[in-house]
Biopython code that builds the backbone (N, CA, C, O; Angstrom):
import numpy as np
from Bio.PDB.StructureBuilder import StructureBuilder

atoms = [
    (1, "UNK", "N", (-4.273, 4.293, -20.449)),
    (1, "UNK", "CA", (-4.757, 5.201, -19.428)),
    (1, "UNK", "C", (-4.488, 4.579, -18.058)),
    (1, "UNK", "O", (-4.257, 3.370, -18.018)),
    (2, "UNK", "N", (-4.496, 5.270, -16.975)),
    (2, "UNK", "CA", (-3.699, 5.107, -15.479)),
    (2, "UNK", "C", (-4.349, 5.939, -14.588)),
    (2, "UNK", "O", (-4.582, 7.141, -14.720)),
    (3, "UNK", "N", (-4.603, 5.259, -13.738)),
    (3, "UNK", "CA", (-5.533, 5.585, -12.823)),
    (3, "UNK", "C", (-5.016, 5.445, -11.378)),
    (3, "UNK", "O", (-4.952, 4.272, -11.010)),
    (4, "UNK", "N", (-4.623, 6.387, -10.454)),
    (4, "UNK", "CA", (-3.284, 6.342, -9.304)),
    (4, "UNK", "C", (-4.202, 6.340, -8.032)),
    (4, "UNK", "O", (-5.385, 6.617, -8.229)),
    (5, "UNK", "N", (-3.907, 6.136, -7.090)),
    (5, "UNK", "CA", (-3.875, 6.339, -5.390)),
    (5, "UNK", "C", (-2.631, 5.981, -4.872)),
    (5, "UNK", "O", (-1.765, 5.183, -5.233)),
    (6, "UNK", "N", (-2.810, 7.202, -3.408)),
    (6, "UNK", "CA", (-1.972, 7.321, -2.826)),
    (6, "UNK", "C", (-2.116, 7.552, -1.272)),
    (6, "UNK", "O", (-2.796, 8.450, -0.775)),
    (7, "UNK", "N", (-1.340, 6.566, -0.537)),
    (7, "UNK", "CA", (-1.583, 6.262, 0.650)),
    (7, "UNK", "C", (-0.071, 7.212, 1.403)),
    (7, "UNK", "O", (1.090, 6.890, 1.154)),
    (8, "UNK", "N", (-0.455, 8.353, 2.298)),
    (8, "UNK", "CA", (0.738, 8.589, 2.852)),
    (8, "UNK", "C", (1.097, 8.463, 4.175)),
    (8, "UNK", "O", (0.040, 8.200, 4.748)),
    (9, "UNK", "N", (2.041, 8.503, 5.039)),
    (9, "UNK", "CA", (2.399, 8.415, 6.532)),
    (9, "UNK", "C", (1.477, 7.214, 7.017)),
    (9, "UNK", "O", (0.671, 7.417, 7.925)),
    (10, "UNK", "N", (1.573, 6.161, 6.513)),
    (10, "UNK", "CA", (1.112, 4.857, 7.022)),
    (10, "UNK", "C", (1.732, 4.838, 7.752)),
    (10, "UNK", "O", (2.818, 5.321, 7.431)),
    (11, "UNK", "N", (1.638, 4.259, 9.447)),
    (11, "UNK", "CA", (2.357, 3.787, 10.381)),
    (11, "UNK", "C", (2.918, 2.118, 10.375)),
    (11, "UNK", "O", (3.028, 1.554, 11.464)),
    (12, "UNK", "N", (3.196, 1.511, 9.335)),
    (12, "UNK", "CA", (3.828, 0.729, 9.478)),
    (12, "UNK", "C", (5.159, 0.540, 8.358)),
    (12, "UNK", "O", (5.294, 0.854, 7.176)),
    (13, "UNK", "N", (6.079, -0.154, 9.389)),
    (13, "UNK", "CA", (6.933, 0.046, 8.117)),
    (13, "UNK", "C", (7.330, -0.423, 6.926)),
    (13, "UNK", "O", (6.945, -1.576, 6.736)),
    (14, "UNK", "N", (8.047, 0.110, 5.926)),
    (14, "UNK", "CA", (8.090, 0.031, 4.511)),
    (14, "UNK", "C", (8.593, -1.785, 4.006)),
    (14, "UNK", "O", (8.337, -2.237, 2.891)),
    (15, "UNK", "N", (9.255, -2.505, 5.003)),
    (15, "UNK", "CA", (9.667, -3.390, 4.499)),
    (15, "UNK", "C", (8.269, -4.174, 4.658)),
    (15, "UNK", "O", (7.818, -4.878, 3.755)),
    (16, "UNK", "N", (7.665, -3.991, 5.828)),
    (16, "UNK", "CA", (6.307, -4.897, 5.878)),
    (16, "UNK", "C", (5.546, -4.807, 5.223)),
    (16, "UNK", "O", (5.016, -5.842, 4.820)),
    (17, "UNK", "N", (5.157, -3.743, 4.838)),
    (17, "UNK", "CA", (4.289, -3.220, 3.289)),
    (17, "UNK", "C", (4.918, -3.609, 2.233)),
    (17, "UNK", "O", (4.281, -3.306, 1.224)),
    (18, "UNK", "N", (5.930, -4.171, 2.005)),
    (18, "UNK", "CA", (6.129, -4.227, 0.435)),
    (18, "UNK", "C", (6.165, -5.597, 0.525)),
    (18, "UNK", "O", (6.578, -6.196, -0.468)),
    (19, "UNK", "N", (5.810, -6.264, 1.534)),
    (19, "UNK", "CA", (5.858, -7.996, 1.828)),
    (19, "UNK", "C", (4.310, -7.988, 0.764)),
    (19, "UNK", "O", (4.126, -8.526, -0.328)),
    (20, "UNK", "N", (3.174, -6.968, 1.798)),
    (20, "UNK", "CA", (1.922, -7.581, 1.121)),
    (20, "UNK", "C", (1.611, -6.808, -0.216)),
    (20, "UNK", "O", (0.473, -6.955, -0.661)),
    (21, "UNK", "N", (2.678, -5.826, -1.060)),
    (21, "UNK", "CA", (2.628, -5.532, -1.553)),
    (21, "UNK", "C", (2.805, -6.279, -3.582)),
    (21, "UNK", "O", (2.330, -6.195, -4.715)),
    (22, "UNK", "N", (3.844, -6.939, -2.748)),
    (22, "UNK", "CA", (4.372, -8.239, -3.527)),
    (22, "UNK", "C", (3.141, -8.856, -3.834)),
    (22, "UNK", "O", (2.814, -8.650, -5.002)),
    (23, "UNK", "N", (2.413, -9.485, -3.240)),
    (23, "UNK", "CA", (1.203, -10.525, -3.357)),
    (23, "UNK", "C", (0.369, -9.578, -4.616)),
    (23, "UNK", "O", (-0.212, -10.224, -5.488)),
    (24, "UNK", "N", (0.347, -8.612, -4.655)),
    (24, "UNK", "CA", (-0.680, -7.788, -5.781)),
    (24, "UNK", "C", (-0.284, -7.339, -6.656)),
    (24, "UNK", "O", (-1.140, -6.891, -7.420)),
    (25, "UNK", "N", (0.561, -7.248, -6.901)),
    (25, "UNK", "CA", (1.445, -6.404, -7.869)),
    (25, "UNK", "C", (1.131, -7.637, -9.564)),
    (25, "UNK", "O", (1.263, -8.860, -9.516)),
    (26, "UNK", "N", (0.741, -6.880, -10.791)),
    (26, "UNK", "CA", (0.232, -7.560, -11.467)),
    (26, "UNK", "C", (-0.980, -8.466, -12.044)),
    (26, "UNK", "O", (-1.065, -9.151, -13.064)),
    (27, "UNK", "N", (-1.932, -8.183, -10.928)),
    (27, "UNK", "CA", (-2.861, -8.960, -10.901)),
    (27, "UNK", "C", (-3.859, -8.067, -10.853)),
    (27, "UNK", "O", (-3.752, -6.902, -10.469)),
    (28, "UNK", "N", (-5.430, -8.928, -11.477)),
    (28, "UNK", "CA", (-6.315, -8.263, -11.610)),
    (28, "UNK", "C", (-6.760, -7.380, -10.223)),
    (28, "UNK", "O", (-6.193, -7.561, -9.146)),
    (29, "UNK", "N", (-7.842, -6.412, -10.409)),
    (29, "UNK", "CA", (-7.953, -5.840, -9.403)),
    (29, "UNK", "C", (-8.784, -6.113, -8.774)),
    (29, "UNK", "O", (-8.716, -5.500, -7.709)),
    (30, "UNK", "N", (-9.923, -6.989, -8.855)),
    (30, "UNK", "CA", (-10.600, -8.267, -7.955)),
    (30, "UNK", "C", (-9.812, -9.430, -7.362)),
    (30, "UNK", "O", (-10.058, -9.914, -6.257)),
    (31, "UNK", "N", (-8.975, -9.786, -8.073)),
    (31, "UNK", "CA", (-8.029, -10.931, -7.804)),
    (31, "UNK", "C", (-7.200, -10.565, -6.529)),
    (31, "UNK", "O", (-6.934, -11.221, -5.522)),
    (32, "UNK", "N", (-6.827, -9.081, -6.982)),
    (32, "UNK", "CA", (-5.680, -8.375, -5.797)),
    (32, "UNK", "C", (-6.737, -8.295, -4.561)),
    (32, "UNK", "O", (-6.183, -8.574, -3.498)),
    (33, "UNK", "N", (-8.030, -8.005, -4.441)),
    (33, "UNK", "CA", (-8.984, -7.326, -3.409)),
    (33, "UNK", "C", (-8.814, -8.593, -2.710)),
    (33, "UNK", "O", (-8.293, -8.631, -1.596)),
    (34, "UNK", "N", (-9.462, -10.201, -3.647)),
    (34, "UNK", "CA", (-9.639, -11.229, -2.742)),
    (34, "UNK", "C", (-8.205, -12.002, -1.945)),
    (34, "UNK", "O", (-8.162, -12.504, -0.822)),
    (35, "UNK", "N", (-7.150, -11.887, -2.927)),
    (35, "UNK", "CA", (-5.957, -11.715, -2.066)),
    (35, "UNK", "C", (-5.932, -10.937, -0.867)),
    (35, "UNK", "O", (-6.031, -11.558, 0.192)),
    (36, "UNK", "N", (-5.824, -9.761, -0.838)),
    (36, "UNK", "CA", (-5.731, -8.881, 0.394)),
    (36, "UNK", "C", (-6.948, -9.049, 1.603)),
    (36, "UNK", "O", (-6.952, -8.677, 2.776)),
    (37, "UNK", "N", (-7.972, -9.774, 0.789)),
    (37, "UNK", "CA", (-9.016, -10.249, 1.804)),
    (37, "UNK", "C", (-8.339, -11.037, 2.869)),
    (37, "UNK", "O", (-8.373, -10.605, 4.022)),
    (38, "UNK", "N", (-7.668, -12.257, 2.569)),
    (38, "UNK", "CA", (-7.414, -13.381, 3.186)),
    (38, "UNK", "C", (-6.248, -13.175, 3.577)),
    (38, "UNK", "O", (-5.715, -14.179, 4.051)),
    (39, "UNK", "N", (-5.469, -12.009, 3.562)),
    (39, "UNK", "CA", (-3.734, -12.134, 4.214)),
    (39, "UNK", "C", (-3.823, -11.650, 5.297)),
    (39, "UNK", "O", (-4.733, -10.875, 5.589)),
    (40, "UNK", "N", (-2.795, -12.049, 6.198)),
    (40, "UNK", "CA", (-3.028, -12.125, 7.800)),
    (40, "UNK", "C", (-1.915, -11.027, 8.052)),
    (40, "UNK", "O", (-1.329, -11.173, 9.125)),
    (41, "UNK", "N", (-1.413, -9.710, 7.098)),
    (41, "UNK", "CA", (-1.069, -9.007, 7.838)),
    (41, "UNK", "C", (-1.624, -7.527, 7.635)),
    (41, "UNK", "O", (-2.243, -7.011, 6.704)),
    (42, "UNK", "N", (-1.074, -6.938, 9.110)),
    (42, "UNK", "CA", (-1.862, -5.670, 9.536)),
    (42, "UNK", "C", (-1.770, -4.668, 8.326)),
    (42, "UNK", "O", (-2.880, -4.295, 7.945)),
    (43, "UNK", "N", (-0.987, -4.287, 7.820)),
    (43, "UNK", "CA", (-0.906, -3.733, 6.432)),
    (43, "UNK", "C", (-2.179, -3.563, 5.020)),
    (43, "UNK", "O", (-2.549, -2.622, 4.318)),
    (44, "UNK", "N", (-2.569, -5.178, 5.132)),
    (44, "UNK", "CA", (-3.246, -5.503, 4.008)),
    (44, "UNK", "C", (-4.977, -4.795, 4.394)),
    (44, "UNK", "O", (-5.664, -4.534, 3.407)),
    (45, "UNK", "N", (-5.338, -4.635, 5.226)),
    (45, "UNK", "CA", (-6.306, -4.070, 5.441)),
    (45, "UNK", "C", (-6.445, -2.202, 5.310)),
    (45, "UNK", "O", (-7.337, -1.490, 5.772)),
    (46, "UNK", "N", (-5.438, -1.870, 4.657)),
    (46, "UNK", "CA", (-5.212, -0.623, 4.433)),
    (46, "UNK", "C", (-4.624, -0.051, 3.422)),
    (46, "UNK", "O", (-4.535, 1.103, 3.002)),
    (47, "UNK", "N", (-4.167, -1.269, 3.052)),
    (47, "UNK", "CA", (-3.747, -1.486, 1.304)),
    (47, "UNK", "C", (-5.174, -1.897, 0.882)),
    (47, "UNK", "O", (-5.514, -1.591, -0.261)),
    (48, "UNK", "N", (-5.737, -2.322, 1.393)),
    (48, "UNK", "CA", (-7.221, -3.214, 0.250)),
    (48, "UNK", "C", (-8.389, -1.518, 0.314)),
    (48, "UNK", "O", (-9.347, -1.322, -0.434)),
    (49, "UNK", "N", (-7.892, -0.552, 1.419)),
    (49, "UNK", "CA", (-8.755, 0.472, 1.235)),
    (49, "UNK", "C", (-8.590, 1.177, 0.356)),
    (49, "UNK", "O", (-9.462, 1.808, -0.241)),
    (50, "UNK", "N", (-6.690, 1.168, 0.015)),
    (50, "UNK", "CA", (-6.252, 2.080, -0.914)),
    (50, "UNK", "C", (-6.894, 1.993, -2.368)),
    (50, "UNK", "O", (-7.456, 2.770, -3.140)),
    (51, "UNK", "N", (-6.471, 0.457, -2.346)),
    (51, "UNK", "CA", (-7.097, 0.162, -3.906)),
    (51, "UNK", "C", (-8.328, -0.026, -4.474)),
    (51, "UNK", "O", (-8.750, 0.075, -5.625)),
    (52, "UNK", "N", (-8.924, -0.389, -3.180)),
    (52, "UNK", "CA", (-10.557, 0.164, -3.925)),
    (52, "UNK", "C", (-10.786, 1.850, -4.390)),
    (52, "UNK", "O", (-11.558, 2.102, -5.315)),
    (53, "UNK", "N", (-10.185, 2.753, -3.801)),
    (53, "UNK", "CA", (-9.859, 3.760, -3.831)),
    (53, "UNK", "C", (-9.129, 4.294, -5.093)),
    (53, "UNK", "O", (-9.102, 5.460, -5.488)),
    (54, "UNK", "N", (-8.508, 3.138, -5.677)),
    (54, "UNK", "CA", (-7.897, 3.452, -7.135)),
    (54, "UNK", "C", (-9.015, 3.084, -7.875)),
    (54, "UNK", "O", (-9.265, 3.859, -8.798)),
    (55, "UNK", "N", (-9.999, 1.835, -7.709)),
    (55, "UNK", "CA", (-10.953, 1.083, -8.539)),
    (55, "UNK", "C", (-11.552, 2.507, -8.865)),
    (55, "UNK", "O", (-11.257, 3.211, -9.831)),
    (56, "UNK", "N", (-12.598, 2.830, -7.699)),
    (56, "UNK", "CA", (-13.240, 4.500, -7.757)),
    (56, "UNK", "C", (-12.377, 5.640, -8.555)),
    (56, "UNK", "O", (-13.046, 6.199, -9.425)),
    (57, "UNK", "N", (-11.579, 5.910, -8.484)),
    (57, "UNK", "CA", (-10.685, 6.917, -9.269)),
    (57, "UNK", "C", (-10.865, 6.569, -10.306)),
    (57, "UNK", "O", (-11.397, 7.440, -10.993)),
    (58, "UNK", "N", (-10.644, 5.512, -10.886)),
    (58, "UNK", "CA", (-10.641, 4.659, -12.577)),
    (58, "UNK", "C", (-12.022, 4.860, -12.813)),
    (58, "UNK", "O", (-12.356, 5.189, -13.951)),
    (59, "UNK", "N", (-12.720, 4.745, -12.101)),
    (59, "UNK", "CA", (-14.256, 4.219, -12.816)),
    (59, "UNK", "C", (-15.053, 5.980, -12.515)),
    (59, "UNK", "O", (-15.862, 6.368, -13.358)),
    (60, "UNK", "N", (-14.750, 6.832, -11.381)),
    (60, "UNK", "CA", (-15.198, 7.721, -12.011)),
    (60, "UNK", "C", (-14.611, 9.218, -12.515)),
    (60, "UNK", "O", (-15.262, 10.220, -12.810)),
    (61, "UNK", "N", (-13.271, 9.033, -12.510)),
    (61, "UNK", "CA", (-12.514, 10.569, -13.008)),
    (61, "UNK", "C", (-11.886, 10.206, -14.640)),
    (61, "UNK", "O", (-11.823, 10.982, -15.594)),
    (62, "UNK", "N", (-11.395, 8.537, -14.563)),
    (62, "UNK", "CA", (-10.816, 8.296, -15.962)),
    (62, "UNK", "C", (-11.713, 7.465, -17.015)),
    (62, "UNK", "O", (-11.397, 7.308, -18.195)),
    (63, "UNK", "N", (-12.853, 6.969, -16.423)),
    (63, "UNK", "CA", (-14.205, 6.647, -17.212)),
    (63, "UNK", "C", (-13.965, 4.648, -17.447)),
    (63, "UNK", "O", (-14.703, 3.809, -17.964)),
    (64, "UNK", "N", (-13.036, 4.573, -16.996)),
    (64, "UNK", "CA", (-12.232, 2.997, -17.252)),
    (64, "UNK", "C", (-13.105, 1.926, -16.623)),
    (64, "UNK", "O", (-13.428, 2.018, -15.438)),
    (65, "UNK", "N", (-13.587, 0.674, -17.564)),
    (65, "UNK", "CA", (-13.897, -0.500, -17.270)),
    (65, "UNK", "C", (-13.898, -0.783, -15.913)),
    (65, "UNK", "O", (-13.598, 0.168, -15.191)),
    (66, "UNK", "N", (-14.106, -1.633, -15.478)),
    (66, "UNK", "CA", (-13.737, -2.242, -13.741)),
    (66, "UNK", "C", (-13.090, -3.274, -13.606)),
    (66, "UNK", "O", (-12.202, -3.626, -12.830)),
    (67, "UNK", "N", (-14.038, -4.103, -15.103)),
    (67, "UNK", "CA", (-13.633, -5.302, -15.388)),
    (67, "UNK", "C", (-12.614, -5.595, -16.071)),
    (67, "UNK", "O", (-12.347, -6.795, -16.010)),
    (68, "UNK", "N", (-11.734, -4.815, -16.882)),
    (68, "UNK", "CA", (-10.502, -4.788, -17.475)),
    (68, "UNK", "C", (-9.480, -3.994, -16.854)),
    (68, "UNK", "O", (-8.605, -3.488, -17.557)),
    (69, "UNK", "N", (-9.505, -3.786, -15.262)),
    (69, "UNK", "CA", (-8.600, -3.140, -14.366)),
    (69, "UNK", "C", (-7.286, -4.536, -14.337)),
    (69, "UNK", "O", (-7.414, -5.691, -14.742)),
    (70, "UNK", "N", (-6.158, -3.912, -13.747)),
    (70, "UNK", "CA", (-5.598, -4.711, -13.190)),
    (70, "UNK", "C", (-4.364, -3.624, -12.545)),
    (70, "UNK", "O", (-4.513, -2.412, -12.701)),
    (71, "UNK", "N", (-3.000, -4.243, -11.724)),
    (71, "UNK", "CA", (-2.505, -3.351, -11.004)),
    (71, "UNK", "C", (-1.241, -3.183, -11.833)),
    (71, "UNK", "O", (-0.391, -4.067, -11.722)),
    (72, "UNK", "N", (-1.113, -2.617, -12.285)),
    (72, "UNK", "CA", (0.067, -1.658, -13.114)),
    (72, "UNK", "C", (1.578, -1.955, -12.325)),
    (72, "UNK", "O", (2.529, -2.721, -12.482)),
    (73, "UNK", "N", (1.194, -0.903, -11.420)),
    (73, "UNK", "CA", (2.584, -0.510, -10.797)),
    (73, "UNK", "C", (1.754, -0.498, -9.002)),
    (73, "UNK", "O", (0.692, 0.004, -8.635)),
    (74, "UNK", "N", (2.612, -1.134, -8.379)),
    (74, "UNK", "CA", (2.358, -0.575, -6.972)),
    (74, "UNK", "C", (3.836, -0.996, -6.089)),
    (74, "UNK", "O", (4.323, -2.099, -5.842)),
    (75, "UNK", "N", (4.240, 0.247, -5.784)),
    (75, "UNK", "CA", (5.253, 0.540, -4.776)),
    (75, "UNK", "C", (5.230, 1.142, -3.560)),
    (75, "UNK", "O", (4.320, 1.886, -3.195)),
    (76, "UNK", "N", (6.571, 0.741, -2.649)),
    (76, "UNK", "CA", (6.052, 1.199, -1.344)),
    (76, "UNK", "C", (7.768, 2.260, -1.033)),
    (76, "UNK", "O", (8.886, 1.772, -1.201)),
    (77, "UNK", "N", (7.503, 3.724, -0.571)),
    (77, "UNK", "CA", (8.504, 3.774, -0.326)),
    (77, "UNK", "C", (8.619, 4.285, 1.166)),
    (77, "UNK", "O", (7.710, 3.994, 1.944)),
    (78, "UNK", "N", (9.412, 4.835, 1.484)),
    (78, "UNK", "CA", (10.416, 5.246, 3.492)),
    (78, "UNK", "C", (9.333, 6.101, 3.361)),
    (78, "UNK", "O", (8.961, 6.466, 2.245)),
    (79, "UNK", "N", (8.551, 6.614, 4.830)),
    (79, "UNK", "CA", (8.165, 7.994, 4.946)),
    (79, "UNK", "C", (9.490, 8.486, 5.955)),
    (79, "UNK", "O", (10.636, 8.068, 6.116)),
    (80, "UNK", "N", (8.759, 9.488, 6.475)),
    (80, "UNK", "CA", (9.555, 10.231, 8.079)),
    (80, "UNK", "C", (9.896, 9.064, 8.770)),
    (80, "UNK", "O", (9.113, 8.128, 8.610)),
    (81, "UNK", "N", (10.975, 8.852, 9.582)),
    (81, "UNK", "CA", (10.987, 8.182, 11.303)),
    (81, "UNK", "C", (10.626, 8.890, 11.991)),
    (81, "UNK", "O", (10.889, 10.070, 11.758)),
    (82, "UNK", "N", (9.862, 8.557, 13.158)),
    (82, "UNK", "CA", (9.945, 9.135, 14.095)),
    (82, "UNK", "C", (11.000, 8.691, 15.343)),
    (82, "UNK", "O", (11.445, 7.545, 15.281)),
    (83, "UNK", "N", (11.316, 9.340, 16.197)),
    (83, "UNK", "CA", (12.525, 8.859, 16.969)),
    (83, "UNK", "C", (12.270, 9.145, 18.716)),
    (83, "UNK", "O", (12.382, 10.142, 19.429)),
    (84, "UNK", "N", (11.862, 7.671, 18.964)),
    (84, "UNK", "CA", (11.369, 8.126, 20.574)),
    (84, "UNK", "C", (12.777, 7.229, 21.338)),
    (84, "UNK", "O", (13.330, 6.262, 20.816)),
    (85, "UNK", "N", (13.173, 7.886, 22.770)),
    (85, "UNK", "CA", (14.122, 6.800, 23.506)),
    (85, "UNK", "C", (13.253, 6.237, 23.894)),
    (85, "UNK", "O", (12.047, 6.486, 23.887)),
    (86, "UNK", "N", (14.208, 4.880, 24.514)),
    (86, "UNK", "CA", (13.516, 4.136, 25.975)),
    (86, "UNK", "C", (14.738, 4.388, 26.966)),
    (86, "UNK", "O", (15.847, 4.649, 26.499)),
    (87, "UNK", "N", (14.500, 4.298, 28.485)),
    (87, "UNK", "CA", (15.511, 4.533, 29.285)),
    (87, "UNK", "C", (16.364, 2.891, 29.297)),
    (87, "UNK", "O", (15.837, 1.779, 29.339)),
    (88, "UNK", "N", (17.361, 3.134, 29.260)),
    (88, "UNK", "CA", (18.597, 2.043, 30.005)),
    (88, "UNK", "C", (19.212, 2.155, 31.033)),
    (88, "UNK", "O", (19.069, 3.029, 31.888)),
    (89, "UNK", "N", (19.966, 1.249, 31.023)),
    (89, "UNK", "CA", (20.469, 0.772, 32.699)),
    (89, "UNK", "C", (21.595, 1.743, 32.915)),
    (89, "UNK", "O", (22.045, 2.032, 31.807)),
    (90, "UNK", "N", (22.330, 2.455, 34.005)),
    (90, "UNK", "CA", (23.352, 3.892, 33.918)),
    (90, "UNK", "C", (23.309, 4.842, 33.295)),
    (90, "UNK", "O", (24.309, 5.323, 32.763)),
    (91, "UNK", "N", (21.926, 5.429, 33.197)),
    (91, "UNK", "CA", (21.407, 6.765, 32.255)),
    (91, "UNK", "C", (21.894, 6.291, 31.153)),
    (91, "UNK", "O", (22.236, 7.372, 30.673)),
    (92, "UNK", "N", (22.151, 5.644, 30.491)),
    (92, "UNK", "CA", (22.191, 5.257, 28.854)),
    (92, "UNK", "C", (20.322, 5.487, 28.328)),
    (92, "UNK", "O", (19.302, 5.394, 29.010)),
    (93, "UNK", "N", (20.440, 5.686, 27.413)),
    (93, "UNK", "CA", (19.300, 5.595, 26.366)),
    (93, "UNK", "C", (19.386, 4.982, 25.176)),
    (93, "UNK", "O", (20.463, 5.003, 24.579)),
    (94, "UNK", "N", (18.181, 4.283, 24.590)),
    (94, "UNK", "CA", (18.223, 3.489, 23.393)),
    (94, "UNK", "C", (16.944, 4.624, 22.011)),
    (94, "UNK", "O", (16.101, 5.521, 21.997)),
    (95, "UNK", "N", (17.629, 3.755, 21.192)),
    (95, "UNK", "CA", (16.707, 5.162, 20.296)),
    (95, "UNK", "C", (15.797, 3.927, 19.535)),
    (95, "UNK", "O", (16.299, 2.978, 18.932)),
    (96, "UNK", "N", (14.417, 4.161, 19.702)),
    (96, "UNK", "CA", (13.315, 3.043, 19.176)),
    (96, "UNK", "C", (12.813, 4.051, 17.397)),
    (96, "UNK", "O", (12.325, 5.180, 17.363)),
    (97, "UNK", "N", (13.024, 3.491, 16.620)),
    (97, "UNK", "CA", (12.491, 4.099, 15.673)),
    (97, "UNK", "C", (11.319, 3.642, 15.094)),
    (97, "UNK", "O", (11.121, 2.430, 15.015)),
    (98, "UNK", "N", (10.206, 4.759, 14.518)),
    (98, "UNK", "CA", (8.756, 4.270, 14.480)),
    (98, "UNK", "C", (9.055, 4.867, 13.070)),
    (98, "UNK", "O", (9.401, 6.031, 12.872)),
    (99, "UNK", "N", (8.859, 3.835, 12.046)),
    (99, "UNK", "CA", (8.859, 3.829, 10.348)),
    (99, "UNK", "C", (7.498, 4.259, 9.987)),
    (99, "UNK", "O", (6.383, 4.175, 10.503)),
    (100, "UNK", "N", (8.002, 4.749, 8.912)),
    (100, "UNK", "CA", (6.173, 5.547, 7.997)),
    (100, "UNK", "C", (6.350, 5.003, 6.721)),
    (100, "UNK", "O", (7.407, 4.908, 6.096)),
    (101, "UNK", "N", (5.062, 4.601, 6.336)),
    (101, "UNK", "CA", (5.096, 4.280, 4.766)),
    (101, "UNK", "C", (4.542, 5.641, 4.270)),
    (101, "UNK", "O", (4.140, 6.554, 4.991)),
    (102, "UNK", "N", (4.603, 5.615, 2.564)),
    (102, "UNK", "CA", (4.146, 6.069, 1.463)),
    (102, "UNK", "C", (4.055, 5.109, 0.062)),
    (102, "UNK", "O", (5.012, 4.932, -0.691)),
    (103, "UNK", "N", (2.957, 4.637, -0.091)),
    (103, "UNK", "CA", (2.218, 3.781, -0.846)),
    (103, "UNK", "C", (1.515, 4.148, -2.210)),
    (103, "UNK", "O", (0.746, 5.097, -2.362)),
    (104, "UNK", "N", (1.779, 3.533, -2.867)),
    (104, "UNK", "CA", (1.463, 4.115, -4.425)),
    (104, "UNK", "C", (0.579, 3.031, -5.031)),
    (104, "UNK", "O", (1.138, 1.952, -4.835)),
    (105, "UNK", "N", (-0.470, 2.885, -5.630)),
    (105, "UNK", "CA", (-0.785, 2.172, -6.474)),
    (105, "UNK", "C", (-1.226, 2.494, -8.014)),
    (105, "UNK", "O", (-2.243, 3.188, -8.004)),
    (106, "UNK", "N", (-0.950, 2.317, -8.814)),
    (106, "UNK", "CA", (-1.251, 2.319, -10.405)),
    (106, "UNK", "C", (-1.938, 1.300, -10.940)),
    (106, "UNK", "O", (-1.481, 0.160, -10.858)),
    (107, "UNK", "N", (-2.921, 1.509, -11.452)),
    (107, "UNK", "CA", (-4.498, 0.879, -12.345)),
    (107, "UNK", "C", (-3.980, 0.891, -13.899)),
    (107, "UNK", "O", (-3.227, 1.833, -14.147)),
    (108, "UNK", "N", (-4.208, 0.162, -14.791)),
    (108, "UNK", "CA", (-4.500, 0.027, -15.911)),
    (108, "UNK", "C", (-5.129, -1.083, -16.808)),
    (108, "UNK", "O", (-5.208, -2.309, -16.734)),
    (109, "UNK", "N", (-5.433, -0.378, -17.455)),
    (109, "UNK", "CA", (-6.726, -1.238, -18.445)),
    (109, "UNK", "C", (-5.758, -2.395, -18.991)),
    (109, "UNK", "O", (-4.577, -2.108, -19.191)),
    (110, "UNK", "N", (-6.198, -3.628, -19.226)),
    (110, "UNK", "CA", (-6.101, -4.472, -20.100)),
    (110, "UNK", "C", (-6.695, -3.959, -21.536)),
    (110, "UNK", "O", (-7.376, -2.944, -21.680)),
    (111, "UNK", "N", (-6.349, -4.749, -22.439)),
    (111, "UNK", "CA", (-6.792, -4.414, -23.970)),
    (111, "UNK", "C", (-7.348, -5.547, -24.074)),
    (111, "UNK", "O", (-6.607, -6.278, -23.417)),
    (112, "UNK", "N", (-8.603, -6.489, -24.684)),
    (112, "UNK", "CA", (-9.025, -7.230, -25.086)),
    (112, "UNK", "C", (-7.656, -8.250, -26.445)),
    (112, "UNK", "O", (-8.029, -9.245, -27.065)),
]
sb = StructureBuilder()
sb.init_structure("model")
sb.init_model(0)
sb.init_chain("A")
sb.init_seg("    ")
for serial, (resi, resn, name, xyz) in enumerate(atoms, 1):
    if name == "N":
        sb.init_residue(resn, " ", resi, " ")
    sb.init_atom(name, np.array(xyz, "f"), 0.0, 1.0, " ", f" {name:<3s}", serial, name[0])
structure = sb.get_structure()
């Protein structure tokens, strides 16, 4: 049994999220929380909301342990860009692109 959340149009981008994404992937789902406690990037504080957010889903729509959670699957993929200029020097313009995540996490039970 599998128990999902889903984080969409995160404002940061996808390669930076899948940095702190790496750190959890496989691991229990206390283990992953106190990880994401202590990592120093902006990301992980919004990943650690997501997945408590899966814990809750598991424990009350799929009826699942807490204590035999761990993280299945968690991927990060591209959302939208957004596309703002900045001005340059001889009316030139530069194109600044602002990246979006879409964040997935997957729960599943251990078996004794």
């Amino acid at each position: 049994m599998e128990a999902t959340a889903v984080l969409k149009y995160l404002r940061v981008g996808p390669q930076k999220a899948r940095l702190v994404i790496d750190l959890i992937r496989g691991k229990r789902a206390e283990d992953a929380l106190d990880v994401l406690r202590y990592t120093r990037k902006a990301s992980a504080k919004d990943i650690s909301k997501l997945l408590k957010s899966a814990v809750a889903n598991a424990e009350n729509t799929k009826g699942m342990d807490i204590d035999k959670l761990y993280v299945k699957k968690a991927f990060v993929d591209q959302g939208p860009t957004m596309k703002r200029t900045n001005p340059k020097a001889m009316g030139r313009a530069n194109v600044v692109r602002k990246r979006m995540s879409h964040i997935t996490i997957v729960l599943g039970e251990k078996s004794a």
